[in-house]
N, C-alpha and C positions, 0 to 999 in steps of 0.2 A: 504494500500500500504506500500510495507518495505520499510526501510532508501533509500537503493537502487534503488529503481524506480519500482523495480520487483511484481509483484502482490504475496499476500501472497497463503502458499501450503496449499489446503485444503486436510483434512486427508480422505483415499477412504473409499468408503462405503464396507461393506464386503459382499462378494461374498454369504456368508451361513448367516444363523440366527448365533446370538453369544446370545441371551437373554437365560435363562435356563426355561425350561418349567415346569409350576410348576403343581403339585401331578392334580391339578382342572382339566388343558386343556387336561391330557393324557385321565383322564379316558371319558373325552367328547369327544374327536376322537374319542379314541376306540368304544366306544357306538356307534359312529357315524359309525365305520366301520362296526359293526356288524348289523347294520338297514340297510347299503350299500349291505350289502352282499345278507341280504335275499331278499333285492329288485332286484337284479340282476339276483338270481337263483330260483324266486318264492317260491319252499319250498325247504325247505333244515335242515339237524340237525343240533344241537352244535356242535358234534364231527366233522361235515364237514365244519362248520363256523369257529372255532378253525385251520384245516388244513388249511382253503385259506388265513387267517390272518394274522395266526404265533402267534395267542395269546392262552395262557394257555386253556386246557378245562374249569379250574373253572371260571377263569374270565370270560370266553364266557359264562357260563353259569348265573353268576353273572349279567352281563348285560340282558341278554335276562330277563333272571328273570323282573327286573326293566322294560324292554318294555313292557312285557306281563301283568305288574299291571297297566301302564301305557295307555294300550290297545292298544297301537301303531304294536305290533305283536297278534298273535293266534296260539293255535296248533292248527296242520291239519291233527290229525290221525298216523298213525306208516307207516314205510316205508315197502314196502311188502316184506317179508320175502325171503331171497338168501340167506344168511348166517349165518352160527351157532351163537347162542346167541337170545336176547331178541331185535327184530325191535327196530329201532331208532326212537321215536319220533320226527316227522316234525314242524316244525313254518313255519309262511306266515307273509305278512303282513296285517294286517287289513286295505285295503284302505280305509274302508268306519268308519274311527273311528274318523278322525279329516275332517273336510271341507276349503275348500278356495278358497275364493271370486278371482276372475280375472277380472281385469276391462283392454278393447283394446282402445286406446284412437288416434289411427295410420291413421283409415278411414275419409275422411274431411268429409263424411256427416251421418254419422251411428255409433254413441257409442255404444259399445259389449261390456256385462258382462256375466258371468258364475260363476257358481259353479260346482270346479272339486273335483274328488277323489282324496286321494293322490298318486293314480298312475297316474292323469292325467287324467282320462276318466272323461266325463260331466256328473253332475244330473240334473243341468235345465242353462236355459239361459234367459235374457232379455236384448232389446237394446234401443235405444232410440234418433231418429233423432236429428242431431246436427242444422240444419236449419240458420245456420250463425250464431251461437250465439259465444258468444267471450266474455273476460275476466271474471268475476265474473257471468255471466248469465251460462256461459260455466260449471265454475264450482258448479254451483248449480244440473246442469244436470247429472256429477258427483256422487254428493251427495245425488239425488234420485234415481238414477241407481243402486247405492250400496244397498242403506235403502231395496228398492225392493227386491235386490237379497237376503240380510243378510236375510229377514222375510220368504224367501224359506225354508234356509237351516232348519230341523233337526238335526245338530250334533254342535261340540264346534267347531268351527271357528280357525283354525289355524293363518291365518291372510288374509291380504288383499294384491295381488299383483298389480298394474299400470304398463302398459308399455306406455308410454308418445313419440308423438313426442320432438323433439325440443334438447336443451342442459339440459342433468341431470344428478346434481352435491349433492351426498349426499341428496336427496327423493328431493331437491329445482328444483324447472324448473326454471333455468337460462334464459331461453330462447325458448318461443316457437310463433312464430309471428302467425303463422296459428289460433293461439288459444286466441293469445295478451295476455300469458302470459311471465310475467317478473319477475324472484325472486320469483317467488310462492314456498312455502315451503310447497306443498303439502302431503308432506311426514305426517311431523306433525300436517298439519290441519284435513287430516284424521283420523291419530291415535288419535286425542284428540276426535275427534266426533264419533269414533263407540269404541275405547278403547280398540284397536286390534291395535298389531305389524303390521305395514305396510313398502312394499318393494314398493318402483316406481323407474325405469329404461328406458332409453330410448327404444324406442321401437323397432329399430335396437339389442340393446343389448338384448332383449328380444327375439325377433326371432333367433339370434345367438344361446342362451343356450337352446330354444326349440330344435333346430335343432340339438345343440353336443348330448342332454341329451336322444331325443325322436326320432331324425328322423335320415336320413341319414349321416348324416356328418360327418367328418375326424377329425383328430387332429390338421388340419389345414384350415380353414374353413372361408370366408368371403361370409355373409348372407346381399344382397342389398336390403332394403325394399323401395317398392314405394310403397306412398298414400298419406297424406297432404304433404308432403316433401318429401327427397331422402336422408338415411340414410344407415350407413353399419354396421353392428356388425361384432365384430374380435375374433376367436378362435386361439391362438396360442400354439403348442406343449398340446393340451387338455386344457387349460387356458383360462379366457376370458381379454382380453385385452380392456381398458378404458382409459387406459392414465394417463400421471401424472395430466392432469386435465380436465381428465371426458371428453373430447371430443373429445378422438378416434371413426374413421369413421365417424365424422359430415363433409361427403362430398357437402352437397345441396347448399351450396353458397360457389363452386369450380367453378373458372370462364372456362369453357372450348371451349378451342381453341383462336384464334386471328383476327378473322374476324366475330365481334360482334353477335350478336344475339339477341331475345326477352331480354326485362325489366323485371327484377325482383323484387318478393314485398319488398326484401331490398332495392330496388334504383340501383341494376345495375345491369350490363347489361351479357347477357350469363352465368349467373349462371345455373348448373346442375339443379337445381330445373327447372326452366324458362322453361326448356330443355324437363325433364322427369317426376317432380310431376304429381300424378294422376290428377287432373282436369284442367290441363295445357294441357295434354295431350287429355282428353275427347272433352275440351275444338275445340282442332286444328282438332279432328277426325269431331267431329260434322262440321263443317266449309268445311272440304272434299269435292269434287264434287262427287267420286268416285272411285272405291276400287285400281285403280292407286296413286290415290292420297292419302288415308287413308293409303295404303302400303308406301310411301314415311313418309308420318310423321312418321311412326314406325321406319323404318330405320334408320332416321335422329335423333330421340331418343338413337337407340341402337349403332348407332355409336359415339354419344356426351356423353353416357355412358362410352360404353370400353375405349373412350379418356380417361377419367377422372382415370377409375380404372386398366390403364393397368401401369401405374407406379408405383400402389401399389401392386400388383402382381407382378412384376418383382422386388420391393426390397424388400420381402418378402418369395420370392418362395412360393406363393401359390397353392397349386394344384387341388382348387375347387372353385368355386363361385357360389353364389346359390341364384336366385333371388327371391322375396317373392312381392305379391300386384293384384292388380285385374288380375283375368288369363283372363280376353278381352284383358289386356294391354302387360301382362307381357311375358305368353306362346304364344308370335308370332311371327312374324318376329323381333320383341325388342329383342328377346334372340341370336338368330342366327347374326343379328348385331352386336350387341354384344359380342359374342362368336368369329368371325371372326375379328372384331377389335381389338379384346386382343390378338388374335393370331398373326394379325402382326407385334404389337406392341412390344410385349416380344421376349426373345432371345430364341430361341428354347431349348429345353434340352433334354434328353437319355427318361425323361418320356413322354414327347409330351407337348401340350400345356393346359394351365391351362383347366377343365371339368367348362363348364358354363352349371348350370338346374336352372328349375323352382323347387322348395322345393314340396316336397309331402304332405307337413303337411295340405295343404289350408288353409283357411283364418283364421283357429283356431291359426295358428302359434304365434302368441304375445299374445292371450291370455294363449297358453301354456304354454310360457317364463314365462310369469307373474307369473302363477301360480309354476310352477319350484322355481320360486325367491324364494318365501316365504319358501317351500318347504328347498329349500336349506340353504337357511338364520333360518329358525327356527329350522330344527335337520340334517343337515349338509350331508346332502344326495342329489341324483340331479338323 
């Protein structure tokens, strides 16, 4: 505090980067750009890698060089001949030259693991009943989930991607009750036991970057996943947004409404989980007399939903929401509740009201994400 009483002026942060990028990071983008590209246009030459870049032929060709000892690209033959001169030799990418493990950790009773390509298409899967186990038994199950899959693969393992319920702050699970973990620094208890770079992400955030990277979605994008909890990942302006601390979209103990509701396994009362986590939900269907009645709980779902998400929608100007979690629960009258509560919640606008779907990706969507992660985290591509 100054002499004056007035609190002291903090200096703003600046708008652009001011750091200078040195000689290392450039040519690791560009590298990066030119692996973006051919993953975008299947095959494609230097000389046309070179035009959509802006970067020199030799350097394009400089890098490619380095992919293709690297094995991460291949040529694919010369492009058929239309005009004068010598066809242009094609690059691809070699999907099947690096592997990575995906582990879904989202479902309350069924751990999913896979090994994808690096385009994302599966070579094998294995999963493995979660049967109430919790804290350290939890993760054991984990850690033979993985062992299993790693002794599938054939190729060098790029890394291992998690998408974790719960709060994930830098690979630690702050926070995941469903699972009783607390502070778990999963991140690095993996990597230290298989010895492979590992990405864990919440699993909302995992479904989000599936969805910008593989599936349908916009540049503006909020991806709601139900299954042990009720979590949302945030795509903004192409970006994925987490927060200044890691827990953007942890909406599942957002109290919704003011006229009470079910107890939640935090201790109170009306939380969106309470509301719409999957076996909360199985839970009230199973109880139903009859499809009047199983229709009410859905509805009563999807409108304690779009409660919850139509304020964020309206300070965001959303223009999509995209649900993700068992299609009994999720593709039914849940979404149309849903979809109608955010409509009259928000203020209408020139483009209409936010589009609410089910995600097309099904139930591979987190282990997608996951595997994206790494992907993206290890050579800077997505």
């Amino acid at each position: 505090m100054a002499a004056n009483g007035t609190p002291p002026v903090r200096p703003l942060r600046p708008l652009r980067p001011v750091a200078k990028t040195l000689p290392e990071d450039a040519r690791a983008n560009n590298r990066a750009l030119v692996l973006q590209t051919v993953l975008h246009y299947g095959r494609i030459s230097r000389a046309d890698i070179a035009r959509e870049i802006g970067l020199t032929r030799v350097t394009v060709s400089d890098h490619v060089a380095e992919l293709l000892e690297s094995g991460l690209l291949r040529e694919a033959g010369h492009r058929e001949p239309g005009r004068p001169g010598k066809p242009a030799m094609l690059i691809e990418l070699d999907s099947d030259a690096r592997h990575v493990l995906a582990l879904d950790l989202s479902d309350h009773a069924l751990l999913r693991a896979a090994i994808h390509r690096l385009d994302g298409s599966v070579v094998e899967r294995v999963a493995e009943r979660l049967e109430g186990r919790k804290g350290t038994d939890a993760l054991g199950v984990v850690v033979d989930l993985l062992t299993r899959l790693a002794a599938l693969s054939d190729r060098p393992v790029l890394g291992i991607g998690v998408g974790s319920p719960g709060l994930v702050e830098d690979g630690t699970i702050r926070s995941a009750p469903n699972l009783d973990w607390h502070d778990l620094p999963l991140q690095q208890l993996l990597s230290d036991h298989f010895a492979l770079p590992v990405v864990v992400v919440n699993d909302a955030d995992a479904a989000a970057l599936a969805e910008h990277a593989q599936g349908d979605g916009s540049g503006d994008t909020m991806v709601v996943t139900i299954g042990h909890g009720v979590g949302a990942g945030l795509v903004l302006g192409g970006t994925q947004l987490r927060g200044s601390r890691s827990s953007a979209g942890e909406i599942g103990h957002v109290t919704v409404g003011t006229d009470g509701g079910p107890t939640c396994a935090c201790g109170r009362e009306a939380c969106l989980e309470a509301w719409v986590a999957a076996p909360r939900l199985e839970a009230a269907l199973a109880e139903a007399d009859d499809d009047d009645a199983r229709t009410t709980v859905l509805e009563t779902a999807g409108r304690r939903l779009g409660i919850a998400l139509a304020p964020v929608v309206g300070a965001l100007d959303l223009g999509e929401v995209v649900l993700n979690g068992p299609a009994d629960l999720v593709d039914t009258t849940l979404a149309s509740a849903m979809a109608t509560t955010i409509a009259e919640r928000t203020m209408p606008t020139h483009a209409g009201p936010a589009v609410v779907r089910v995600s097309a990706l099904g139930p591979d969507i987190v282990l997608r994400g996951a595997a994206a992660g790494v992907v993206s985290h290890q050579l800077g591509v997505s």
